[in-house]
N, C-alpha and C positions, 0 to 999 in steps of 0.2 A: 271742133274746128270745121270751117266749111270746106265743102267741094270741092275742088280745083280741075282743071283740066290737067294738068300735070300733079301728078301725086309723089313721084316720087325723082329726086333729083339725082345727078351723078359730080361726085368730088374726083377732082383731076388729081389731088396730092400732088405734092412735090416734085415728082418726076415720074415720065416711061419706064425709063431705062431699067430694065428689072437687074439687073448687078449694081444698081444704084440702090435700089430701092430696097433689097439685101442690106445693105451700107446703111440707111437708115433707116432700118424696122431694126435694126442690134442697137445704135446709135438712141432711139429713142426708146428703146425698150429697156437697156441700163440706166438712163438716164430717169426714164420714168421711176424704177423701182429701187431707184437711186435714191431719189426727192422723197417716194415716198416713205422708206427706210429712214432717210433721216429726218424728215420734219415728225415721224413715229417717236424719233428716238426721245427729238427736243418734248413731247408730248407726257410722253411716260417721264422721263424726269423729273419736269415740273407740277408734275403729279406727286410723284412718289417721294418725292427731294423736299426735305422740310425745308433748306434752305433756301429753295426755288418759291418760297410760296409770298410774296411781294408783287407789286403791283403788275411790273415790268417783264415779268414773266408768267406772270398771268395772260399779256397782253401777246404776249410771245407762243403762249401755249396756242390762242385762238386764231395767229395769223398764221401758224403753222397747220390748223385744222383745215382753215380756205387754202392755202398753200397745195395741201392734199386734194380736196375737193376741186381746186381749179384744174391741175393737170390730169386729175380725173376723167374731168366732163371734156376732155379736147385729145390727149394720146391713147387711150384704149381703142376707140372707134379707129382710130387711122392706124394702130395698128393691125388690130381686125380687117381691115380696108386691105392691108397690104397681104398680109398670110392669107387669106382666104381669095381674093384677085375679084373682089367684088366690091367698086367704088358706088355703089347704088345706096344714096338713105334715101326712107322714107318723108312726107311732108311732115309731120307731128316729130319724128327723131332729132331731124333738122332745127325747126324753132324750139324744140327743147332744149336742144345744145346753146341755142344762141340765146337761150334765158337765164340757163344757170350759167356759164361764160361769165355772160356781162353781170349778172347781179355778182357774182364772185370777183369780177376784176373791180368792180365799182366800191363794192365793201370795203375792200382792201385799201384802196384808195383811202377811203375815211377813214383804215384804221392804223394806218401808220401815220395820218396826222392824230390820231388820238394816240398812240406812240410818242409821238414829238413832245406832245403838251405832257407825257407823263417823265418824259426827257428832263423838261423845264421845272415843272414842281420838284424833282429830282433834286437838281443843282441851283434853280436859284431860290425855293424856298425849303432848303434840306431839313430843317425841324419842324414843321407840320405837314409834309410829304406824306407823313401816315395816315392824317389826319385827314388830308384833301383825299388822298386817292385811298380812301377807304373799298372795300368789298361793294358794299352798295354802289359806291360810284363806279365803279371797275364793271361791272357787271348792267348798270345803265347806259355806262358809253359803247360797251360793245351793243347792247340790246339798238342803239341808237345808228350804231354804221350800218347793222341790218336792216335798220326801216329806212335810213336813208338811202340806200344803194337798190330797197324794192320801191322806193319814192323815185326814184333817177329815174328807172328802167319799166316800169308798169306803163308809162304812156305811150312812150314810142314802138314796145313793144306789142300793148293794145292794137295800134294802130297798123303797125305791120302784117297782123294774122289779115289785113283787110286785101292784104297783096295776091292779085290773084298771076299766074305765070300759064302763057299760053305756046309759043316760041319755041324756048330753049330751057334745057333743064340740065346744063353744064354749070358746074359753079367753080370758077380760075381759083382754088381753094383746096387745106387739105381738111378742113373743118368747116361746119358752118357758120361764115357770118356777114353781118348786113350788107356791108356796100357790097359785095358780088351779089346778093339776093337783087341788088335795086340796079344792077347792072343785067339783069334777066327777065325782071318782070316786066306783064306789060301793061300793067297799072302804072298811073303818075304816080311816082313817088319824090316828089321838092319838097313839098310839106314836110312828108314823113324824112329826110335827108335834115333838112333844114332842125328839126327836133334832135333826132339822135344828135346834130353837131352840137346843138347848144346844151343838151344835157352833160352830154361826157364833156364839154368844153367847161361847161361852170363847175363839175365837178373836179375833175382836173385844177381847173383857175384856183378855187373854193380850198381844196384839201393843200394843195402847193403853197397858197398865200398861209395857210397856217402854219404848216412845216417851218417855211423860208420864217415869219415871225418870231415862232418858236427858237427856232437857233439866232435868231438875231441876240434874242435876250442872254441865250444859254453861253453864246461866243461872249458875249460884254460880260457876263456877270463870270467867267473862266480868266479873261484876262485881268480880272481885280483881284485876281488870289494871288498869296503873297509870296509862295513858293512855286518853284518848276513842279516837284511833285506832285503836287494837291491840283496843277495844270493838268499834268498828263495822267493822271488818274479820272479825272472829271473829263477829259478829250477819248480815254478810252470806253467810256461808260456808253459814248454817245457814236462811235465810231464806225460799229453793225450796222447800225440801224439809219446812220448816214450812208454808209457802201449802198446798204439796199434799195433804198429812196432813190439813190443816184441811178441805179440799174433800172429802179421799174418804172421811175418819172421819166429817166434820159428814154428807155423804148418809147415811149408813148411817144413824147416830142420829134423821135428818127420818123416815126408814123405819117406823121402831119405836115412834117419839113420833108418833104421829098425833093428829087432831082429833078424828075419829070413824070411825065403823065404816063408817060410806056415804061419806063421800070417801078411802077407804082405798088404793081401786081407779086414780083419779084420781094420787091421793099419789103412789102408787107407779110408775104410769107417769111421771109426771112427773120424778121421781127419778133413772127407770132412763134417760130421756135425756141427763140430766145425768152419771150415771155411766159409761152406755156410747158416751154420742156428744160430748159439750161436752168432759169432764174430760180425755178421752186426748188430744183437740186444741188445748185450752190448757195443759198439762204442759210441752210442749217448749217453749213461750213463754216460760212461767216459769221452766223451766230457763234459758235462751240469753239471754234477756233482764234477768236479775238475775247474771248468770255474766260475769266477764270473758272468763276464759279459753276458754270456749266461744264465745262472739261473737270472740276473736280468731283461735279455729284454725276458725270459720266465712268469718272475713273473709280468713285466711292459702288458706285451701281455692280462696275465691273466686278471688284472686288471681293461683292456681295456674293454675287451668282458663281465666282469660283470658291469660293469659301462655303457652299450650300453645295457643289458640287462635289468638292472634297468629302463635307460629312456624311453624304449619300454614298459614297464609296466608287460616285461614277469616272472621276479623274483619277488617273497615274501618274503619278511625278516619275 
């Protein structure tokens, strides 16, 4: 990376208030090891759960892998930031963060529309379902949200390392990312604004318009079944993974639809907790909790390990 005159920048977090800021180092620190405990759990399951091993939780296994990795790359540092009272990162820490972030938030993007579509082969073509979403293809459309999400993000992020910052090396932020960087620098950056908007914007547009497709079909082809049950059976299947779209599409949208230009700053922290710390930790909820067969190869798991536990002699009844 080049030179800069300022090497190294300062994250404001969340707040001064250090009895605040107690409040939320517990706050994200549960919550961190919250998400990652359970998107762990949903992991090992569909692993180890022979009845886990379909398309659909395949596809679950992997979003709960970036699920882990996203809140990774954004709450340890700000915790560190907090317990140690030292808001200083580095230039190279900083655009690191804000590389794995966005490829992480971008992927996921694509792969909950590649979710959807395995939604739709699901219920409206349920007798070659196996056929279509074979291992091969399971494992090309995930290889595929990867190259599209380092397709999204390689340019604009190219073009960022060119930001040189000479002024101010405060970032209104409790992680690093773009628009405070371009609200610092003192390089032009419209170009570079102008790209990131329309990458994340088609991508967003892109992945949304398939989603929103996808259930079009999946809604019409549910309301031609000919009993209530066979409804709400087929409305549960899809139900998860509606809640979650609705969570991580509706943040995006709060992002861009803002009030005004002076609670912009606010907006978006406020946002980015919800997206990098609440969303990853209520996910596996929502899966496991609206999922039979996940709560019973949870409770078959349990089962297990007391019953191994038993023969080792290490439980007392």
């Amino acid at each position: 990376m080049r030179n800069h005159t300022i090497t190294t920048f300062i994250l404001l977090g969340l707040t001064n208030d250090p009895h605040l800021q107690i409040v939320i180092f517990i706050f994200l620190f549960v919550t961190y090891m919250l998400s990652v405990t359970g998107n762990f759990t949903i992991i090992s399951l569909t692993i180890m759960d022979s009845h886990l091993k379909t398309a659909m939780y395949f596809f679950l296994q992997n979003f709960s892998c970036l699920e882990i990795a996203f809140t990774t790359a954004c709450i340890p540092r700000y915790l560190y930031n907090i317990s140690a009272g030292d808001k200083t990162i580095t230039y190279d820490s900083c655009f690191t963060q804000i590389f794995f972030t966005d490829l992480f938030a971008i992927t996921e993007f694509f792969l909950l529309a590649t979710m959807s579509y395995d939604r739709y082969v699901a219920i409206c073509k349920p007798l070659h379902y196996v056929t279509i979403m074979n291992t091969r293809v399971c494992r090309r459309l995930i290889l595929s949200c990867w190259t599209a999400g380092l397709l999204v993000i390689l340019p604009p992020f190219s073009l960022g390392l060119n930001m040189e910052f000479c002024d101010s090396d405060v970032i209104e932020h409790y992680i690093c990312d773009a628009y405070p960087l371009f609200k610092i620098s003192c390089t032009e950056t419209w170009l570079l604004e102008q790209m990131v908007l329309v990458c994340a914007g088609l991508s967003f547009i892109i992945t949304l318009v398939c989603v929103v497709i996808s259930y079009i079909y999946i809604i019409k082809t549910i309301l031609q079944f000919p009993s209530a049950k066979q409804k709400k059976k087929a409305f549960s299947t899809c139900s998860s993974h509606m809640i979650v779209i609705s969570i991580t599409y509706g943040s995006c949208i709060f992002i861009y639809v803002k009030p005004s230009a002076k609670d912009s700053v606010a907006i978006n922290k406020g946002v980015s907790v919800l997206t990098t710390s609440i969303a990853p930790m209520l996910n596996p909820f929502i899966y496991t909790l609206r999922n039979k067969q996940v709560k019973q190869a949870f409770s078959d798991s349990v089962k297990r390990i007391v019953l191994g536990l038993k023969k080792q002699g290490m439980l007392v009844m």
